[in-house]
C-alpha positions as CSV (number, residue, x, y, z in Angstrom):
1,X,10.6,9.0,-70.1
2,X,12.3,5.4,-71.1
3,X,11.4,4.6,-74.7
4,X,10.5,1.2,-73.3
5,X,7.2,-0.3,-73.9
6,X,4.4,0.8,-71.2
7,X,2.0,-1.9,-71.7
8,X,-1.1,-0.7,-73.1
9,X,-4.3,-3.6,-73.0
10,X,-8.0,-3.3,-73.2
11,X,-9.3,-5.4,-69.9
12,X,-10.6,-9.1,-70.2
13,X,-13.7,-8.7,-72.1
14,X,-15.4,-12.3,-71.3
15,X,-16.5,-10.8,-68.1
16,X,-19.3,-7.9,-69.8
17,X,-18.2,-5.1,-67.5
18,X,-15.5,-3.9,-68.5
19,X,-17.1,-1.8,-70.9
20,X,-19.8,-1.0,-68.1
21,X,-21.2,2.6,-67.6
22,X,-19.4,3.9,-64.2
23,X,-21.9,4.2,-60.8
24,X,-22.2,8.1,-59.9
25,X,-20.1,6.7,-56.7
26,X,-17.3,5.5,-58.6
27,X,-16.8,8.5,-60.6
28,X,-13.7,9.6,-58.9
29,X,-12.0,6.5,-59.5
30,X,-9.6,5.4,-61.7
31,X,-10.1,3.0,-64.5
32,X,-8.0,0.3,-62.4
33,X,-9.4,1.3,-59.1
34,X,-13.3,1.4,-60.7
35,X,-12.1,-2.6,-62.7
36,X,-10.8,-4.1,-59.1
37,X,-14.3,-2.5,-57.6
38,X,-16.2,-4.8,-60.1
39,X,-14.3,-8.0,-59.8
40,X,-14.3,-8.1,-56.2
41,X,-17.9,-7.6,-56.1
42,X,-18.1,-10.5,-58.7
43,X,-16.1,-12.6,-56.6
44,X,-18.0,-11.7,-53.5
45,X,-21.2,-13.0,-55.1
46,X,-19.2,-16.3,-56.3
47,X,-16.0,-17.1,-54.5
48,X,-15.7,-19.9,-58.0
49,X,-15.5,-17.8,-60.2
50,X,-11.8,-18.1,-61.6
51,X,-12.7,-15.5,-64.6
52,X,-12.7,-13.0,-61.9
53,X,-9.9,-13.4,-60.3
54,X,-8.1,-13.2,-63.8
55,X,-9.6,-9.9,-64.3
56,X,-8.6,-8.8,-61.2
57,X,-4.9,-9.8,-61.5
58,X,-5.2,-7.5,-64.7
59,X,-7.1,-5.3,-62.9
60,X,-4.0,-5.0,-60.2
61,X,-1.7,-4.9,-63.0
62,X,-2.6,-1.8,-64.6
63,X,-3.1,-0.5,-61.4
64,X,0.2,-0.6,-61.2
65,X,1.2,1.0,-64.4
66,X,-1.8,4.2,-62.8
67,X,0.9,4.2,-60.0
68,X,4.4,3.4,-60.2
69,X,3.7,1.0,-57.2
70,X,5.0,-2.3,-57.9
71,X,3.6,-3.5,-54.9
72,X,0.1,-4.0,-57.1
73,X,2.4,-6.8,-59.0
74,X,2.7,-8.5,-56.3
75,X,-1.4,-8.4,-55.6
76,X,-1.9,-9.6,-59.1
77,X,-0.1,-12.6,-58.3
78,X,-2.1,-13.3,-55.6
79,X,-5.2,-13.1,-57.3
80,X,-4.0,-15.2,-60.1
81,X,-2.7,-17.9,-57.6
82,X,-7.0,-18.0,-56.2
83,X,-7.9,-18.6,-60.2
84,X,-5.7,-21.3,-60.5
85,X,-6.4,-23.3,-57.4
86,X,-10.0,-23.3,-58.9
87,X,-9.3,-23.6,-62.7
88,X,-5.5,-25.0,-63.2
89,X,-3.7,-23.9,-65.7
90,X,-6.3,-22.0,-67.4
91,X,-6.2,-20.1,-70.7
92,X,-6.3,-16.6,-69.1
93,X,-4.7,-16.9,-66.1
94,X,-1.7,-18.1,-68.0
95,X,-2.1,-15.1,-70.3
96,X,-2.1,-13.1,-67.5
97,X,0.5,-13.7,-66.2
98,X,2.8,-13.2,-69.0
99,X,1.2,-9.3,-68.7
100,X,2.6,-9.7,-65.1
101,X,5.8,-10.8,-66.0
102,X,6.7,-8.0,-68.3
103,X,5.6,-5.4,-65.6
104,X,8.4,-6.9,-63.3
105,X,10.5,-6.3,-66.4
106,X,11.3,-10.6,-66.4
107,X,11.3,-10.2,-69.8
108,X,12.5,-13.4,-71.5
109,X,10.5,-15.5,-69.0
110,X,7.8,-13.3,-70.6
111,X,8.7,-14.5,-73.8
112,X,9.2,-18.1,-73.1
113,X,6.2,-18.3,-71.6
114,X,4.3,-16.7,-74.6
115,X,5.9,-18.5,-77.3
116,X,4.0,-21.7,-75.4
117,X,0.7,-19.7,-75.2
118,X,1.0,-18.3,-79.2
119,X,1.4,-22.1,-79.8
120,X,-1.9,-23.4,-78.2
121,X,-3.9,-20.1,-79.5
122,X,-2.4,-19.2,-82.2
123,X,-4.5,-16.2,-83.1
124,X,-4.5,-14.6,-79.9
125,X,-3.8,-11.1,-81.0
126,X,-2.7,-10.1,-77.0
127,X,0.0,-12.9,-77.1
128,X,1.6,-11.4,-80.4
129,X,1.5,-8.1,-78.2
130,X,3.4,-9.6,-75.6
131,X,5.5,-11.1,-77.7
132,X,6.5,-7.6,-79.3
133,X,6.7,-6.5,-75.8
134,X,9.4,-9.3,-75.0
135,X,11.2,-8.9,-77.7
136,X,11.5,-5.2,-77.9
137,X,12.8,-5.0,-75.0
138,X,15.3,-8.2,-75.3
139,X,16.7,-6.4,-78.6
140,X,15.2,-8.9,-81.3
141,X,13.2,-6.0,-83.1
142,X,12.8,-8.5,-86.4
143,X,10.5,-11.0,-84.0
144,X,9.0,-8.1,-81.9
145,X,8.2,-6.6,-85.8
146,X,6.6,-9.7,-86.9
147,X,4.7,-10.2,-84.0
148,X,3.5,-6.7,-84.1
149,X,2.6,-7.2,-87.3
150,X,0.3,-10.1,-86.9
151,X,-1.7,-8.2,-84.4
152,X,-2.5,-5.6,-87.3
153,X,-3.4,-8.4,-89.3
154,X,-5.5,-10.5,-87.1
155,X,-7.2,-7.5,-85.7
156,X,-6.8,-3.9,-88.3
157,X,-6.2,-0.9,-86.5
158,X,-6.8,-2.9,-82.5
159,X,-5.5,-0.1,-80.3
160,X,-2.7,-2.5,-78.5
161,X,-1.4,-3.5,-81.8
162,X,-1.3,0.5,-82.8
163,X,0.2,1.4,-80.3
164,X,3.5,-1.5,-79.7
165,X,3.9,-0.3,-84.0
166,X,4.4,2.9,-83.0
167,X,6.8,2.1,-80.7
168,X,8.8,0.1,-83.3
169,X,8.2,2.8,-85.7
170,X,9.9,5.4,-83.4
171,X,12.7,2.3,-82.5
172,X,13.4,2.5,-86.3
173,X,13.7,6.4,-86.9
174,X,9.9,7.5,-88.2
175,X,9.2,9.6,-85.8
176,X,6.3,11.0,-88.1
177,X,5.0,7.3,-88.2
178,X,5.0,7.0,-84.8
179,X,3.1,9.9,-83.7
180,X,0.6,9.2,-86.7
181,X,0.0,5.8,-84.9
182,X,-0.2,6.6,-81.7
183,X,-3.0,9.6,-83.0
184,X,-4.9,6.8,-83.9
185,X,-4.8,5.3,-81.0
186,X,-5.7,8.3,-79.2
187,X,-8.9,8.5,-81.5
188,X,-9.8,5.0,-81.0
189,X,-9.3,5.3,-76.9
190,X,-12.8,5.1,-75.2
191,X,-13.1,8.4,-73.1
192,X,-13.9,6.4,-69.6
193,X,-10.0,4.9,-70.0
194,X,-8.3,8.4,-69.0
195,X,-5.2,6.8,-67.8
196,X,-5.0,5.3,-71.4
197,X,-5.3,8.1,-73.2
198,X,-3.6,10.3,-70.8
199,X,-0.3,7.8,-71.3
200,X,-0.7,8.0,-75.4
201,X,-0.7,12.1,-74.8
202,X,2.4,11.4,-72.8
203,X,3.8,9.0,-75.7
204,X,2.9,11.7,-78.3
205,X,4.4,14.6,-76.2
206,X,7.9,12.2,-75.6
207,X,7.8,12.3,-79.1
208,X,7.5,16.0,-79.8
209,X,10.0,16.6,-77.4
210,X,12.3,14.4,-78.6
211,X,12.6,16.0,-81.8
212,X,12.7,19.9,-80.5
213,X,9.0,20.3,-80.8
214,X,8.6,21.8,-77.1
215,X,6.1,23.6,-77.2
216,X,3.7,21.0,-78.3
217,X,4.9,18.2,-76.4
218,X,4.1,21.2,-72.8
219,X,0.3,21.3,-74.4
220,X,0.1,17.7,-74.9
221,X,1.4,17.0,-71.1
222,X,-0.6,19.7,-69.7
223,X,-3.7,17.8,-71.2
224,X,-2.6,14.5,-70.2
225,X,-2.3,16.1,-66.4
226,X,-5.9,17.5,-66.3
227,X,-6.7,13.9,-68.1
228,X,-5.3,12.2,-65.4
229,X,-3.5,14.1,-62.4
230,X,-0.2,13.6,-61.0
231,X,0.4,11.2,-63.4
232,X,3.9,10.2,-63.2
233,X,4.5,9.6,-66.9
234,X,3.9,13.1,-67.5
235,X,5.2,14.7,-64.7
236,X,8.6,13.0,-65.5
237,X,8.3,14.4,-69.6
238,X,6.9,17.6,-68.0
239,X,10.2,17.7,-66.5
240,X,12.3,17.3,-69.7
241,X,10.3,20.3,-71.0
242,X,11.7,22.4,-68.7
243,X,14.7,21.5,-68.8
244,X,14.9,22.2,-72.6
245,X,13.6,25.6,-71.6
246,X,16.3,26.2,-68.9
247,X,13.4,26.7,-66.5
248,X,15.5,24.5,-64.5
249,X,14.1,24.7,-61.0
250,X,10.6,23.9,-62.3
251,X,12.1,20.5,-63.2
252,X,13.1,20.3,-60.1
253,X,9.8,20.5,-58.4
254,X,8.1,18.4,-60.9
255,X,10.6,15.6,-60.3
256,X,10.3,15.4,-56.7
257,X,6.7,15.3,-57.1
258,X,7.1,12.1,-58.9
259,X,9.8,11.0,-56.8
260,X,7.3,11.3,-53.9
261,X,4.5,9.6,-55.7
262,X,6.6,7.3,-57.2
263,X,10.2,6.3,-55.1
264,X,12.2,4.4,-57.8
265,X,16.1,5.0,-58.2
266,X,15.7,5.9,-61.9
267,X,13.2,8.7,-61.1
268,X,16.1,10.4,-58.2
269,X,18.6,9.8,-60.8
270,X,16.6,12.2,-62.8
271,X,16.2,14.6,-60.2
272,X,19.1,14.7,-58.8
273,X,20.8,15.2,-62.4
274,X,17.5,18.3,-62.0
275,X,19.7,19.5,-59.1
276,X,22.6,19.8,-60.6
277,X,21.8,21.8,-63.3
278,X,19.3,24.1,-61.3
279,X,22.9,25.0,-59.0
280,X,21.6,22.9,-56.3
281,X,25.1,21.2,-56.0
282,X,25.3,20.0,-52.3
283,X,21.6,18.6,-52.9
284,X,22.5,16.9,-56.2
285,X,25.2,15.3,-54.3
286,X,23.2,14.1,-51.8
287,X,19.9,13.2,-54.3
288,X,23.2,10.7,-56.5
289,X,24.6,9.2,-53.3
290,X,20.8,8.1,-51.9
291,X,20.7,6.9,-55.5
292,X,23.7,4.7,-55.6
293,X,22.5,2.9,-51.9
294,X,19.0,2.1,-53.6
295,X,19.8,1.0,-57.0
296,X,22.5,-1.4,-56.0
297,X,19.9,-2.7,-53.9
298,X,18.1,-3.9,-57.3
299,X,20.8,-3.9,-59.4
300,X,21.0,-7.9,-60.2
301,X,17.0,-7.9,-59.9
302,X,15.2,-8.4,-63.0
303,X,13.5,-4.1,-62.7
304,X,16.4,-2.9,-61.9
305,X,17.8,0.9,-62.9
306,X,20.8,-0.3,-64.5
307,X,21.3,1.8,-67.2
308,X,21.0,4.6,-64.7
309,X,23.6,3.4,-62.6
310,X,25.9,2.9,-65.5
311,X,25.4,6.7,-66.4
312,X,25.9,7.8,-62.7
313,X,29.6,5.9,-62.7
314,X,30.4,6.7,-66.2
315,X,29.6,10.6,-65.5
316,X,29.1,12.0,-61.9
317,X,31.1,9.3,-59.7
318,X,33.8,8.9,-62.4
319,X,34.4,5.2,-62.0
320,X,34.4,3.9,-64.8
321,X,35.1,0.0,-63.7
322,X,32.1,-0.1,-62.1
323,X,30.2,1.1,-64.9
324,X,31.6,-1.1,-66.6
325,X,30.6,-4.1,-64.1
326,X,27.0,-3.1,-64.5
327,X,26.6,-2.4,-67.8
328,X,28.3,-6.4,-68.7
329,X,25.6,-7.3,-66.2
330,X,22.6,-5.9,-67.9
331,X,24.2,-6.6,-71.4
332,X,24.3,-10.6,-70.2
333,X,20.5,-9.6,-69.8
334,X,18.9,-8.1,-73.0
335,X,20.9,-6.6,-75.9
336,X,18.1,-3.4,-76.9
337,X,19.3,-0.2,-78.3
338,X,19.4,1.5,-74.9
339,X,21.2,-1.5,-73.3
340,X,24.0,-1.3,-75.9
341,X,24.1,2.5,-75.7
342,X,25.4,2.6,-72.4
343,X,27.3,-0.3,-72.8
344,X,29.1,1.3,-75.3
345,X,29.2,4.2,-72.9
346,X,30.7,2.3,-70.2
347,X,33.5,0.6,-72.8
348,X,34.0,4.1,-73.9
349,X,34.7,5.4,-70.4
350,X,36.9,3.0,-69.8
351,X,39.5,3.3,-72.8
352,X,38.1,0.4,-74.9
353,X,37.0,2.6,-78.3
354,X,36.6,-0.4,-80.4
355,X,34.8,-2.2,-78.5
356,X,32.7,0.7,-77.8
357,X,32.2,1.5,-81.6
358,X,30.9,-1.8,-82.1
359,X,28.2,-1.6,-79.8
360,X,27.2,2.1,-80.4
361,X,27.1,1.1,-84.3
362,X,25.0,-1.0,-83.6
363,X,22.6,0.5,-81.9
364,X,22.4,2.9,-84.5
365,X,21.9,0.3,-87.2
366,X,18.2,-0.1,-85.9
367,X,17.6,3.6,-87.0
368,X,17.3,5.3,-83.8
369,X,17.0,9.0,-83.9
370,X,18.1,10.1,-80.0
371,X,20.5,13.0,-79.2
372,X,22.1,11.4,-76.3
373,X,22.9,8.4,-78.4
374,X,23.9,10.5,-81.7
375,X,26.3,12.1,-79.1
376,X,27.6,9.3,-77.7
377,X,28.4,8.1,-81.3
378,X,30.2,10.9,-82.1
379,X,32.7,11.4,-78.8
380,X,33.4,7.6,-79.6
381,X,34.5,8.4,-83.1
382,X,35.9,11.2,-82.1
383,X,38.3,8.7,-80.0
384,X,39.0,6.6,-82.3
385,X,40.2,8.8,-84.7
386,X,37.3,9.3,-87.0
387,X,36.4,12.6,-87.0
388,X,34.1,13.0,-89.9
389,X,32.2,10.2,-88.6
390,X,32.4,12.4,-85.0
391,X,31.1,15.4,-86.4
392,X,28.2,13.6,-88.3
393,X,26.9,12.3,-84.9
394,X,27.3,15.4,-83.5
395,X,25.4,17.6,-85.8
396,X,22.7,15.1,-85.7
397,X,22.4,15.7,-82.4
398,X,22.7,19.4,-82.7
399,X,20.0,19.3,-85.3
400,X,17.2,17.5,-83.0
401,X,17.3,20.6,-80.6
402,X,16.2,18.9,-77.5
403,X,18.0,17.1,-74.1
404,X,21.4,16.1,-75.4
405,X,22.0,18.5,-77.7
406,X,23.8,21.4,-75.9
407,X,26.7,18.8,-75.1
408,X,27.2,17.9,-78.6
409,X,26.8,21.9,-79.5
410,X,29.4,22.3,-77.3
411,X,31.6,19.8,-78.5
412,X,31.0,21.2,-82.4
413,X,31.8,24.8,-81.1
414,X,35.4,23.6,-80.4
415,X,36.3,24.1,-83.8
416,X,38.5,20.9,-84.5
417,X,35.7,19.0,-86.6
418,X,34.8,19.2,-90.1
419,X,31.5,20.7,-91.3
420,X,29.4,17.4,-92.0
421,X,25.9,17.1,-93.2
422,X,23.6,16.3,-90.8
423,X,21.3,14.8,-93.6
């Protein structure tokens, strides 16, 4: 999974039944499906009622987020137009569609739009949230860490503001943090919202995995499936597990089962990458070049898989001008960790190792702890000629024993590095 923010948001509470006991009949729906039930019955009995057409924009919204289908964006928009032509320029409506606008990944619109919000309600806690959101993902972690921190204080221990902390927390290197804030969010998840706490399993699992803790991070997914099943988040960090157990053609099969209930590029960059290391070579090639065709279809939108593409150049299509085109594209964009990490990638690729330094340094100034990243730090230093700072990276991503690892392993086993601490 991204380590970008999956927006996490108790529904519109003004309305009273959001918090409503289920009908036996709407058992088998899901928390979105049951929430857009209720709203359009409230709008049924009152066509006026703007508050309900906020709640179902929201409604659509996480919908969306239940699905992978961005096509539930696009309903929440409608919905949101309705509230409007009844109540213009209202409070929520407005709020909401910030919420809408960081699901379509428009991130500093998002922002701009908040900032103008915070100033009229200043102790919103949802607009800090949103301003964490925007800014996390824009790469101004001091703002998203004081906006974050204002929904703690406003509001001790709300579950949004737990959760977008966490998040920071792992940005910044404590993983332990992290997962101790996301546990409380877990605990403080009402057991009706099962796509809520089956995404916090998730986010707990991604960060089990991501420091070698497999095992774990399987029972925590395989929860978060009966939780919730098919649920893409997992199925994609499901996926990872495998592969970190070389059960490679599992991946495989969990991948295209989220490719199939979910058809982004990103998601058949990651299965065709599956492919590849399962043997699958003719299908892999086939899975990259279908890839290629539909992210350069969205690749000057604002949700675009960028970063993929820049990775796909950079290491399967070897052109590294082209990754190089993207990645200036996206950089122009937002400047977050992940942004300038295959950036750098892309600079590195194409011969330009100071350049490339600059950007991974940086990066790694926020205190990430990622393999791929660590890695990518060191075969830059390596490069340039510094290889004690090389074969630091590299043992650091050695020691994290997950996805990214083996190539730096790999790399150390060479013999040509000095024996640095990983500490």
């Amino acid at each position: 999974m991204k380590l970008s923010i999956a927006l996490l948001l108790t529904l519109v509470t003004g309305l009273g039944f959001a918090q409503s006991r289920p009908e036996p009949a709407a058992i088998t729906l899901s928390p979105a499906e049951r929430t857009i039930a209720q709203a359009q019955r409230l709008i049924e009995k009152n066509p006026k009622n703007f508050e309900a057409y906020n709640a179902l924009a929201l409604a659509f919204s996480r919908r969306a987020r239940e699905t992978s289908d961005v096509a539930f964006y696009t309903r929440g928009e409608e919905a949101l137009d309705k509230s409007f032509e009844i109540s213009p320029d209202n409070f929520d409506g407005r709020r909401t569609h910030v919420w809408l606008l960081l699901g379509k990944h428009e991130f500093a619109a998002a922002r701009e739009e908040a900032k103008i919000l915070n100033q009229k309600m200043p102790d919103d806690v949802m607009i800090y949230g949103f301003l964490t959101d925007a800014n996390v993902e824009l790469g101004d972690y001091p703002a998203a860490e004081k906006a974050a921190q204002w929904m703690l204080d406003l509001r001790p221990a709300n579950l949004p503001g737990l959760t977008r902390a966490a998040y920071l927390r792992e940005l910044y290197g404590d993983i332990d943090g992290a997962i101790e804030l996301m546990t409380m969010a877990y605990e403080s998840t009402p057991p009706s919202e099962r796509e809520d706490a089956a995404w916090i399993l998730t986010q707990i699992a991604h960060l089990k995995l991501a420091t070698g803790q497999t095992n774990e991070a399987e029972r925590l997914l395989q929860q978060a499936l009966t939780m919730f099943p098919a649920y893409h988040y997992a199925l994609g960090n499901l996926a990872k597990v495998r592969i970190q157990q070389k059960r490679y053609g599992q991946a495989v099969d969990l991948l295209q089962q989220r490719y199939k209930a979910a058809p982004h590029a990103e998601n058949l960059f990651d299965l065709a990458e599956a492919l590849q290391l399962s043997g699958r070579t003719d299908e892999a090639q086939q899975a990259f070049k279908e890839f290629e065709q539909k992210s350069l279809l969205e690749t000057k939108g604002a949700d675009n898989s960028n970063h993929e593409l820049i990775f796909y150049y950079a290491d399967y299509a070897n052109n590294p001008a082209q990754a190089l085109q993207v990645a200036q594209m996206e950089y122009a964009r937002r400047q977050d960790v992940f942004t300038r990490d295959s950036y750098a990638w892309a600079l590195f690729k194409n011969g330009r190792y100071k350049e490339a330094s600059e950007q991974i340094q940086t990066a790694l100034n926020v205190g990430i702890r990622d393999a791929r990243i660590f890695r990518h730090a060191g075969e830059i230093a390596l490069k340039s000629g510094n290889a004690e700072q090389a074969s630091h990276y590299l043992q650091l991503a050695a020691y994290l024993n997950t996805i990214g690892s083996e190539q730096a392993r790999a790399i150390l086993a060479g013999g040509a590095l000095p024996n640095v601490s990983h500490k």
